[in-house]
C-alpha positions as a Markdown table, in Angstrom:
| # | Residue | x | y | z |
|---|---|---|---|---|
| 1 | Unk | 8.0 | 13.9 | -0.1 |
| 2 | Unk | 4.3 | 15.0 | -0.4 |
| 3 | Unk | 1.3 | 13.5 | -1.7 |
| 4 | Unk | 0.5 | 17.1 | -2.9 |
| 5 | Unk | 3.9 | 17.4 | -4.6 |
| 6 | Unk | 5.0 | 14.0 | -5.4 |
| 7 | Unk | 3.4 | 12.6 | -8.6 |
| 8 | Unk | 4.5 | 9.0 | -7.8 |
| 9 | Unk | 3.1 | 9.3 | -3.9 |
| 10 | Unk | -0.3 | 10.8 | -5.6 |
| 11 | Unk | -0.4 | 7.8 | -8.4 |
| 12 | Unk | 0.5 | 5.3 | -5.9 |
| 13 | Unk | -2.2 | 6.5 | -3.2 |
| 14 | Unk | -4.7 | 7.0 | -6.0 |
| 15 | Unk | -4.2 | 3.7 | -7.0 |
| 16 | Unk | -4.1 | 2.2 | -3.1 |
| 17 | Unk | -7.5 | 4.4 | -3.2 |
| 18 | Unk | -9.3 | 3.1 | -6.1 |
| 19 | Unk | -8.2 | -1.1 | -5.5 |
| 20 | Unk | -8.1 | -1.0 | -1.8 |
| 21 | Unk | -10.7 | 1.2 | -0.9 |
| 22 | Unk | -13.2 | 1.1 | -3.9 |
| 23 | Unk | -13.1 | 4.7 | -4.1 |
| 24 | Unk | -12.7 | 6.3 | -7.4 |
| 25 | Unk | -12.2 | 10.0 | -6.6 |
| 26 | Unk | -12.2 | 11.9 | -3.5 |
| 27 | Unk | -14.5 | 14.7 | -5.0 |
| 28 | Unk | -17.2 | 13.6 | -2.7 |
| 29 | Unk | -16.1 | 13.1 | 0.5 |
| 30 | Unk | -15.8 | 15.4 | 2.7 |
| 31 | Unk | -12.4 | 17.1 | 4.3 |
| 32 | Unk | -12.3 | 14.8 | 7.1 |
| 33 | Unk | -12.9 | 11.6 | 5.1 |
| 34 | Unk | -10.4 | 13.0 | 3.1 |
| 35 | Unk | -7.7 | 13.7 | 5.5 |
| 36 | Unk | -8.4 | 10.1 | 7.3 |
| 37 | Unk | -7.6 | 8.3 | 4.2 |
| 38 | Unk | -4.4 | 10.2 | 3.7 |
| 39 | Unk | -3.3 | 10.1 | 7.4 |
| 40 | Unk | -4.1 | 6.0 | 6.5 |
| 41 | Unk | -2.3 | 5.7 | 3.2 |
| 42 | Unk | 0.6 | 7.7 | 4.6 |
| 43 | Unk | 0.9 | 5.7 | 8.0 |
| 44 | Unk | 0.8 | 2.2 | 6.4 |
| 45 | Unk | 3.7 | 3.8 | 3.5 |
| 46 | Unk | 5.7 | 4.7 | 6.4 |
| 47 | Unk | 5.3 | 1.6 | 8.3 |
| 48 | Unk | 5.5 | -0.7 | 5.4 |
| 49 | Unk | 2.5 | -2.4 | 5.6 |
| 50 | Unk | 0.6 | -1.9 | 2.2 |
| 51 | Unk | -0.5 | -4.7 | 0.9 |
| 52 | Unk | 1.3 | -4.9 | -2.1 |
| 53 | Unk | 4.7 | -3.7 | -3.4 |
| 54 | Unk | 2.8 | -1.5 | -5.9 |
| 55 | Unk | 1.6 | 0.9 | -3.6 |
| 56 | Unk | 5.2 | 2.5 | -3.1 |
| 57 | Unk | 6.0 | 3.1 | -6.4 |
| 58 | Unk | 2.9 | 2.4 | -8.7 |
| 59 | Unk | 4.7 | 3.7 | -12.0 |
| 60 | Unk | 7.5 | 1.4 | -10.8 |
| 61 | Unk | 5.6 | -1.6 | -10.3 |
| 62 | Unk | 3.4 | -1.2 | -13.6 |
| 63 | Unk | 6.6 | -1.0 | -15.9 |
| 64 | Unk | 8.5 | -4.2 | -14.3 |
| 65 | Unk | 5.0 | -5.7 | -14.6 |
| 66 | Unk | 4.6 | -4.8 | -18.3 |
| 67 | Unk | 8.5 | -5.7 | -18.9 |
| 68 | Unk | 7.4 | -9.3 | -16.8 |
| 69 | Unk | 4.4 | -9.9 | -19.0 |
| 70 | Unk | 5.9 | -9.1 | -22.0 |
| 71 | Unk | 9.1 | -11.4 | -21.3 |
| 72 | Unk | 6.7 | -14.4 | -20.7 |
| 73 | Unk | 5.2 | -13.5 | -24.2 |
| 74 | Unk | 8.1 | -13.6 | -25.7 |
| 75 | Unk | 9.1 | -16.8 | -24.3 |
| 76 | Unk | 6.2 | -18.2 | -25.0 |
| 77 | Unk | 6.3 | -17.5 | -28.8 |
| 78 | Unk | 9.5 | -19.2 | -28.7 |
| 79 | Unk | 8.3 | -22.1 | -27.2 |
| 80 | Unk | 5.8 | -22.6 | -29.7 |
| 81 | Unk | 8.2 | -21.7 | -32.7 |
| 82 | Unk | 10.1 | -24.8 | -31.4 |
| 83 | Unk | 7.6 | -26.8 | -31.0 |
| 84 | Unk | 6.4 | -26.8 | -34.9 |
């Protein structure tokens, strides 16, 4: 897969982008800049050393996160149901 075909690789390495690198769009940087924070993204994918699962497979990670957060609600509304 490509980063310029694939639109989990591009929402993954947008998202590496924007809370690893503190960079919200590439429209100003230059080719070069450009190209070296692919060739970085796409080395540590390869190599498996992102910092974070959610990197791979952002869309992924974001849904079980969601379906996580949503359990834990839910388990807390029971909780307090019982309690009362």
């Amino acid at each position: 897969s490509d980063l310029r075909t694939s639109t989990k690789l591009r929402r993954s390495f947008e998202m590496w982008l924007s809370q690893i690198k503190q960079i919200q769009s590439l429209g100003g940087s230059t080719k070069r800049d450009q190209r070296e924070l692919v060739l970085e993204y796409v080395e540590d994918y390869n190599t498996s050393t992102l910092p974070h699962e959610k990197y791979y497979n952002y869309d992924e990670w974001e849904a079980k996160d969601y379906e996580q957060k949503k359990q834990q609600s839910l388990g807390e509304k029971k909780s307090c149901q019982a309690d009362e």
